[in-house]
C-alpha positions as CSV (number, residue, x, y, z in Angstrom):
1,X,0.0,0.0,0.0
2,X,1.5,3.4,-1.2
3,X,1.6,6.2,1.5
4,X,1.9,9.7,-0.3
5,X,3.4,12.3,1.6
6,X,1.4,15.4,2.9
7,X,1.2,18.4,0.8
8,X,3.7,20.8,1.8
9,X,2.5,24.1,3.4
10,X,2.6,26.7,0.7
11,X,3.7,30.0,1.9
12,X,4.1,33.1,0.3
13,X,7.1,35.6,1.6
14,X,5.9,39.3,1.5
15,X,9.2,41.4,2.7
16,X,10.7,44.6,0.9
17,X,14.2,43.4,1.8
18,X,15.1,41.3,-1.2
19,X,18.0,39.5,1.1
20,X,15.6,38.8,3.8
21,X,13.3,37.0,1.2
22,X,16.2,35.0,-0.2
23,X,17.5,34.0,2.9
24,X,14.0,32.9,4.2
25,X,13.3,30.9,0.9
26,X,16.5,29.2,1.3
27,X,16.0,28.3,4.6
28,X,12.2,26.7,4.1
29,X,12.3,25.6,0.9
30,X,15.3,23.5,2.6
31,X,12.4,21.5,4.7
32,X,10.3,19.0,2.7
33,X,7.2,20.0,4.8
34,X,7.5,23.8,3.2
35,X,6.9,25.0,-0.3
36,X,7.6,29.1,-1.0
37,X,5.2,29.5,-4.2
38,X,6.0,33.2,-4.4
39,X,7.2,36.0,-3.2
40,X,6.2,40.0,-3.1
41,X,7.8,43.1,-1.8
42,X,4.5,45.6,-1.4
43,X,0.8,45.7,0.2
44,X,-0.1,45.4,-3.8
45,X,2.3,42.9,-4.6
46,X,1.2,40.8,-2.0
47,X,-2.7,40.9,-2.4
48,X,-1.9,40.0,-6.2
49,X,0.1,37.3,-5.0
50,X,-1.8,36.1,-3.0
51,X,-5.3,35.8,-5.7
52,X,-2.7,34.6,-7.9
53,X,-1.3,31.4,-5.8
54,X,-3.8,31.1,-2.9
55,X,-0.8,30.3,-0.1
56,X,-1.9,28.1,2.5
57,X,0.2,30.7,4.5
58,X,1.2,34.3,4.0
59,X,4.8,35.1,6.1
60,X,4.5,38.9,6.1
61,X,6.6,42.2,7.6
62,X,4.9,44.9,8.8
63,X,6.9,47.7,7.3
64,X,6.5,47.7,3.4
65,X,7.2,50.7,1.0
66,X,3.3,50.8,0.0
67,X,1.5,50.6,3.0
68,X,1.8,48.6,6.4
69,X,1.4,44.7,6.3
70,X,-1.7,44.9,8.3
71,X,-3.6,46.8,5.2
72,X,-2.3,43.7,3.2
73,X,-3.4,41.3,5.9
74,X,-7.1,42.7,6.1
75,X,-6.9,42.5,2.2
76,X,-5.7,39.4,1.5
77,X,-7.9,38.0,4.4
78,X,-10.8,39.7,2.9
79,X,-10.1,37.9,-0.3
80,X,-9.1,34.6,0.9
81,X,-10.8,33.4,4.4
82,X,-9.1,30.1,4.5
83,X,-5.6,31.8,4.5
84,X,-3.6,32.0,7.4
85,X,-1.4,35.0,8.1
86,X,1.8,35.2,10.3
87,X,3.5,39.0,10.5
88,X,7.3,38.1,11.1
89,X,9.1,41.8,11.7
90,X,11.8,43.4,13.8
91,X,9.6,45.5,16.2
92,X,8.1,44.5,19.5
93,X,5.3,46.9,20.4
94,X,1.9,46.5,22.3
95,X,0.4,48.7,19.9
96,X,1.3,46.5,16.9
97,X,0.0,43.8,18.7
98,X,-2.8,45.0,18.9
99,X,-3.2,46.2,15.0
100,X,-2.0,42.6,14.0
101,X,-4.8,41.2,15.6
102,X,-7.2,43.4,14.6
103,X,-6.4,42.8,11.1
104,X,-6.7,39.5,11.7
105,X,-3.4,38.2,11.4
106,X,-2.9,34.3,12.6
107,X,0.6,35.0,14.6
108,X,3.2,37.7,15.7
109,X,6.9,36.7,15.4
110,X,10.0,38.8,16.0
111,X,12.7,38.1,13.2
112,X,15.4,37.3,16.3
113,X,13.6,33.7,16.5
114,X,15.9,31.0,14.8
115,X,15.0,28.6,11.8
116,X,13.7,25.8,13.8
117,X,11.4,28.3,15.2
118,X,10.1,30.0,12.7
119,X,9.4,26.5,10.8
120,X,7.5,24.9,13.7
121,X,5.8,28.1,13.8
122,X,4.5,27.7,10.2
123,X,3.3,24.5,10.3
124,X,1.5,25.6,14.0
125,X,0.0,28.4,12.1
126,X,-1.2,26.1,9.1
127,X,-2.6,23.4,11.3
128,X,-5.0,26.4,12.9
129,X,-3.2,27.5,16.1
130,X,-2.5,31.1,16.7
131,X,1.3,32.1,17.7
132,X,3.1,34.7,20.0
133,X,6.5,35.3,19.9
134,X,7.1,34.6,23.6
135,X,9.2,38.0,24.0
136,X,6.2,39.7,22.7
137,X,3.8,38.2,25.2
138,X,6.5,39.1,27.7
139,X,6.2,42.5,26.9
140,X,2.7,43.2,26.7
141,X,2.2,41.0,29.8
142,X,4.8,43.5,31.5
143,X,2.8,46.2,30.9
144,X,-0.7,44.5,32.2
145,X,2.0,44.1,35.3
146,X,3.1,47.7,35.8
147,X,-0.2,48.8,35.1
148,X,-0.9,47.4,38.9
149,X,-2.4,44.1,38.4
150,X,-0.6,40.5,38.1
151,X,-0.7,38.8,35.1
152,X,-1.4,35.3,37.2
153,X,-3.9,32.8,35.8
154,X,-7.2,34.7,36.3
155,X,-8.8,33.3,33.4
156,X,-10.2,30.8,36.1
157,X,-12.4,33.4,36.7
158,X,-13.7,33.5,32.6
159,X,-17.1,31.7,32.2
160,X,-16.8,28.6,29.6
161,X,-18.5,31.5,27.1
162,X,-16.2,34.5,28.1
163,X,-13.3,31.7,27.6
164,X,-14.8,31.0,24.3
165,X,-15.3,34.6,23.0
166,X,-11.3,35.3,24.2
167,X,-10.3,32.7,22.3
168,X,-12.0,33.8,19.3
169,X,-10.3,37.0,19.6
170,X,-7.2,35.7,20.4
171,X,-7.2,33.4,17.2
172,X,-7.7,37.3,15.3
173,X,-11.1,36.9,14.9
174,X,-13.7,40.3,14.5
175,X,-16.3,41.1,17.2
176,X,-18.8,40.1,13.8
177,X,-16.7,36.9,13.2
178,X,-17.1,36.1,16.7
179,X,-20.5,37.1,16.9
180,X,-21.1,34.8,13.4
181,X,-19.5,31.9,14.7
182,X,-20.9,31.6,18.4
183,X,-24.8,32.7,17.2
184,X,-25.1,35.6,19.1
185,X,-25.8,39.5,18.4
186,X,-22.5,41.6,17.9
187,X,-23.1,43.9,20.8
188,X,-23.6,40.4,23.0
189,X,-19.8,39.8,22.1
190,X,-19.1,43.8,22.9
191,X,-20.8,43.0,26.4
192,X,-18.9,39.3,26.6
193,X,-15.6,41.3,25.9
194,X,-16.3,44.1,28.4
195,X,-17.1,41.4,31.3
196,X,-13.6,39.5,29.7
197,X,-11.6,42.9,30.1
198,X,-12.7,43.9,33.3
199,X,-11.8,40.4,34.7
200,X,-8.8,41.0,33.2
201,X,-7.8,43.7,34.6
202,X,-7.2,44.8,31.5
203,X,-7.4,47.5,28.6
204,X,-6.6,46.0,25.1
205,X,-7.4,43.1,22.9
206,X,-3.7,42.6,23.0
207,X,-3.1,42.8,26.3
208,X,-6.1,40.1,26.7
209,X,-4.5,37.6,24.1
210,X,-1.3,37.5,25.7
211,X,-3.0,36.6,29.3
212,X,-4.8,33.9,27.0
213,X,-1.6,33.2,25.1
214,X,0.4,32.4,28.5
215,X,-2.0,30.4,29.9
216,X,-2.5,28.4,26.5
217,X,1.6,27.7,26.7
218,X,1.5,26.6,30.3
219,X,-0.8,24.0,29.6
220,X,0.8,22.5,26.6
């Protein structure tokens, strides 16, 4: 009986640094498990691209000459559903964060993480888990810390559906998406995520993902 191998993951590289696209091609199209179908060095590029190949995932920077990655994220998102997006870029800021996952974007990884990392993060993000990079969730959970409240597991205190609705957002999804997938009204997810914050103790979708994010990691 004849086994055929997986598909490989087919990822599209969307960087303006043409170095940084070669040396990331070289580096996954070395793993039999990765495939880069294309590449693409703009927010225009990349939404071409993207209609063009339909990548199973899009590796994207934030900073390109055109736009920011997140306006290609939304777009290419908007476009194709069923695509997963991971930003990969240089700067670690709550902010960001919290733009990245209002676009919708899969995963946040800082381009310090090694080879090894960055592959298992690809094939996380294309089997349907959302990633962190852990400095990242560091930082934002610093600054739920300094803001006066511990960052200790208090999603204990999360009802099954608060729990539900976080990890909806956490995973990038919309208030509507949410709202779609769980059968409720979009201001019943506004109220949900209200309830979630103020458990929370905190502020920002961000700031609430990396709570869930840390909690996620300790269990695994």
């Amino acid at each position: 009986m004849n086994m055929s191998s997986p598909a490989p993951i087919r990822i599209l590289l969307v960087d303006d640094s043409e170095v940084v696209r070669l040396g990331l091609r070289a580096l996954l199209d070395a793993d039999d498990g990765l495939h880069v179908m294309a590449e693409a060095d703009g927010v225009a590029a990349a939404v071409r691209a993207a209609e063009q190949h339909r990548p199973d995932v899009v590796l994207l920077d934030i900073r390109l000459p055109d736009g920011s990655g997140f306006e290609a994220c939304r777009q290419i998102l908007r476009r194709l559903p069923e695509t997963r997006v991971l930003i990969l870029t240089s700067v670690v800021d709550e902010t960001l964060v919290d733009e990245a996952i209002r676009a919708g974007a899969h995963g946040y990884l800082l381009k310090e993480i090694n080879g090894r990392g960055l592959v298992q993060a690809l094939r996380d993000v294309a089997a349907g888990k959302s990633i962190l990079d852990p400095a990242v969730t560091a930082r934002v959970l610093q600054l739920v810390k300094t803001g006066g409240h511990a960052a200790g597991n208090t999603l204990t205190l999360l009802s099954p559906q608060e729990k539900r609705v976080l990890a909806l957002i956490a995973s990038g999804h919309t208030n509507k998406e949410v709202a779609a997938e769980m059968g409720l009204a979009e201001k019943t997810v506004k109220n949900y995520l209200s309830t979630v914050f103020e458990k929370l103790h905190v502020s920002r979708r961000s700031q609430a993902a990396a709570l869930y994010a840390q909690e996620m990691n300790r269990r695994v």
